[in-house]
N, C-alpha and C positions, 0 to 999 in steps of 0.2 A: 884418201880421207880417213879420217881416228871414225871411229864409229861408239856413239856412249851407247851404254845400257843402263837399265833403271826398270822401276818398277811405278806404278802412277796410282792415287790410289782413289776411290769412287765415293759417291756419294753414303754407301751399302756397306764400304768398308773390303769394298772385293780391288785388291791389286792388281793392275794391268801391268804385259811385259812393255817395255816399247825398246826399238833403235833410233838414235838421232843421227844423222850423216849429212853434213855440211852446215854454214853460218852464212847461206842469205838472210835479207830480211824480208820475203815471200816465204812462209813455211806452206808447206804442202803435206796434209795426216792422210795417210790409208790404213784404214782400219783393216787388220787380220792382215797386216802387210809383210812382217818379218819372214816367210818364204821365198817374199819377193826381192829381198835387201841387192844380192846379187843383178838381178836382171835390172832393177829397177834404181840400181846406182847413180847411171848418167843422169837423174832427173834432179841428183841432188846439185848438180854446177849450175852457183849464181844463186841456189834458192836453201833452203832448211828441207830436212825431209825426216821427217815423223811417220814411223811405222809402228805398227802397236797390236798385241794380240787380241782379238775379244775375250770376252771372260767367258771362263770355263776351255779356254782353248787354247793353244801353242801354250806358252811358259807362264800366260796370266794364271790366277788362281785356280785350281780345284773346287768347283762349291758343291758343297753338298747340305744346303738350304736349297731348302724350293722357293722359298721369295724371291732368291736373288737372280731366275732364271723362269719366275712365272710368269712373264711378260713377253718373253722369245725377244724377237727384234728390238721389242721399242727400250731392251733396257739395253742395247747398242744403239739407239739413237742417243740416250742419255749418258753412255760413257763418251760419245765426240765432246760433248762439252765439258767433261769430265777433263779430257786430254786437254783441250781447248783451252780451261780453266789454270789447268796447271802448269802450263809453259804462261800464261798469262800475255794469250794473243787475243789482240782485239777482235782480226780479221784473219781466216785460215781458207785457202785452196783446199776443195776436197777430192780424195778418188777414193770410188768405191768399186770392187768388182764383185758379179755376181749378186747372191744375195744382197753384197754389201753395197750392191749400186742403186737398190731403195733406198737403205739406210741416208744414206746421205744426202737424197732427197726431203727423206722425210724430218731430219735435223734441218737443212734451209727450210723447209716450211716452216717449223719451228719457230727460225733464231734465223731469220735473212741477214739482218745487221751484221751477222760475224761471216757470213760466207762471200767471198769472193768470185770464186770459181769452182766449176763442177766437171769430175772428170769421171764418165760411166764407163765400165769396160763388160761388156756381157751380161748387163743387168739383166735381174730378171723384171717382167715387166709388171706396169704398173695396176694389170686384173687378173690374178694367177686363172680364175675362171675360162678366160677368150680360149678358145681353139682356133689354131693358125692353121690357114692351107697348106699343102705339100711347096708352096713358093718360099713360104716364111719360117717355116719349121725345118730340120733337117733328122733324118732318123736312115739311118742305114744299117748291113748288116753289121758293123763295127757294134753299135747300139745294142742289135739284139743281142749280140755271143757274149757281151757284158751284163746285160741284164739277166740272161739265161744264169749265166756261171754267180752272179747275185742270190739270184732264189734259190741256187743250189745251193749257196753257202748256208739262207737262212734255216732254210731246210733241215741242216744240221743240227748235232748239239753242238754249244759253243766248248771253240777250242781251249783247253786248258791251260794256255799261252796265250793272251794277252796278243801281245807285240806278234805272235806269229800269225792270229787272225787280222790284227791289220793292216799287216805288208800284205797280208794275201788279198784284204779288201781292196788295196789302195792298186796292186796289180793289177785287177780287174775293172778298177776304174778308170785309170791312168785313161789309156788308149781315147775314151770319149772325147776326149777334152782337147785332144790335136786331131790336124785333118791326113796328116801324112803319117803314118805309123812308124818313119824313122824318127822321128819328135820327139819319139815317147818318154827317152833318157831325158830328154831334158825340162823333165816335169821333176826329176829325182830328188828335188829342195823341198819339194812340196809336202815328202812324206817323211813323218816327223816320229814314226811309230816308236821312239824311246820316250818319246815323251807322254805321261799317265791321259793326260786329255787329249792325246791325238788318239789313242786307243779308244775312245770312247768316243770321237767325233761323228760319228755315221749316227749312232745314236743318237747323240744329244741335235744332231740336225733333224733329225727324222719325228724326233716325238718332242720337242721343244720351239725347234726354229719355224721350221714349214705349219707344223699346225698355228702359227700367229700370225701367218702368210695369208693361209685358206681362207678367202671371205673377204680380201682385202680388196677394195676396189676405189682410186683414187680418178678422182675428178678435176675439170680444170680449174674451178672454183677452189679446190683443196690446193693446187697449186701456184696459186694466181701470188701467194708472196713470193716466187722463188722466179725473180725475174734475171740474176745474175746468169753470164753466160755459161753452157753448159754444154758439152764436149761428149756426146754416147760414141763410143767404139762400139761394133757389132762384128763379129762372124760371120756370111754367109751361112755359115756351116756347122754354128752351134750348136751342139746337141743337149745342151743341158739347158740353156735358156735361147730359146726360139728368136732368130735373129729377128721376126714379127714384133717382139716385147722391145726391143732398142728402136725399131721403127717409129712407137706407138710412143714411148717418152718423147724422141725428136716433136712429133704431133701435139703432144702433149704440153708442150713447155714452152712458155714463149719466148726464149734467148735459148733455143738450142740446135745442132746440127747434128744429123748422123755422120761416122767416118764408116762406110760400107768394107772390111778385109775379105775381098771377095773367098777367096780362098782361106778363110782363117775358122777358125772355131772357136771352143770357149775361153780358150786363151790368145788369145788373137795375136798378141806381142810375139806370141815362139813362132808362127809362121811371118810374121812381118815386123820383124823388131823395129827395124829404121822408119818404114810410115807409123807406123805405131806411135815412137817416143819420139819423133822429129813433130807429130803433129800435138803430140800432148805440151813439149815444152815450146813451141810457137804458141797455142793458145793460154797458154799459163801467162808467157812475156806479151 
């Protein structure tokens, strides 16, 4: 399949990157998707598949207004409609992973009318407050020797390379994120350290994203328009979002089902590609 590129442009005037890959007429957006164009190809057979960078991030713009990023998350809840807007679809299938598996909750809350389907992959959950037991959490030493070699980096002064502090970041992190340590290579799409906002991504998460997070606490009432069905993938073995928070959505929502990857982590697809997209593109169809 041709794969277009483009750029999409917001309400703000901030450009987003996107790829389109394939001409169903079910389109499916993941937002901050373009790492995933590769792994996540097959989902384009039969359906449209819109992947798009958030802004300040992969190839969308650089901002350097504080407006346009003083909001953290909710001003990616308002670029989906943004995307949404500019392919000029009524009705859009969403995935979101991670962080981005609020987000697009919090756009069907929004704007139910245009959402179809929901597809969460490792969200984080929906009270960043909860603390999960050792059942629902997962923290081992893989965790600590990552976080240790973190606060050593911060520790530092920053390196006068760019690009070489965050390959070194992205080394350190990689590992969390699979549950088998030969995995790790094939996270290698993910780090994007030539590009000026992947240099800067630890950052702008750390003191932008997460601080709009802190404090968030959604209720069923908050929920109650987002009745379409909805699809959480979870990790057993997530270290980054406590496989507790995918439980507590399933709970939480009323059209939705956990898929449990007992053995999987934050990215669940690398240890279980086939249950992974065999069950994403059954519930899509």
């Amino acid at each position: 399949m041709t794969v277009i590129e483009g750029y999409i442009p917001t309400a703000d005037n901030t450009r987003l990157f996107f790829q389109k890959l394939g001409d169903g007429a079910d389109v499916l957006l993941v937002p901050n998707g373009p790492p995933l164009l590769d792994q996540f190809s097959r989902l384009a057979d039969g359906r449209t598949l819109i992947l798009y960078d958030a802004r300040n991030r992969g190839q969308s713009d650089s901002i350097e207004d504080p407006a346009k990023i003083a909001k953290g998350f909710v001003h990616d809840v308002d670029d989906v409609d943004a995307v949404r807007r500019h392919f000029d679809l009524a009705t859009i299938d969403l995935l979101g992973h991670s962080y981005m598996g609020l987000v697009v909750i919090l756009y069907a809350m929004r704007s139910p009318q245009h959402v179809r389907h929901i597809v969460q992959i490792g969200a984080v959950g929906p009270t960043p407050a909860t603390q999960y037991s050792a059942e629902l959490s997962y923290v081992d030493d893989v965790m600590t020797v990552a976080m240790a070699e973190l606060q050593s980096m911060w520790s530092q002064p920053a390196s006068a390379d760019p690009e070489t502090h965050c390959r070194r970041l992205w080394e350190a992190l990689r590992p969390i994120y699979v549950v088998n340590p030969a995995d790790v290579h094939k996270l290698d799409g993910w780090q994007r350290c030539h590009l000026p906002n992947e240099r800067g991504a630890a950052q702008y998460v750390n003191q932008t994203i997460l601080p709009s997070y802190i404090g968030l606490s959604i209720t069923p009432s908050d929920v109650a328009p987002v009745t379409m069905p909805v699809l959480t993938i979870h990790g057993r073995k997530d270290r980054s979002a406590p496989y507790g928070g995918g439980r507590d959505w399933a709970r939480l929502l009323s059209n939705a089902r956990l898929l449990t990857i007992e053995e999987g982590g934050h990215m669940p697809w690398v240890e279980a590609p086939d249950e992974v997209f065999s069950a994403i593109d059954h519930f899509l169809r």
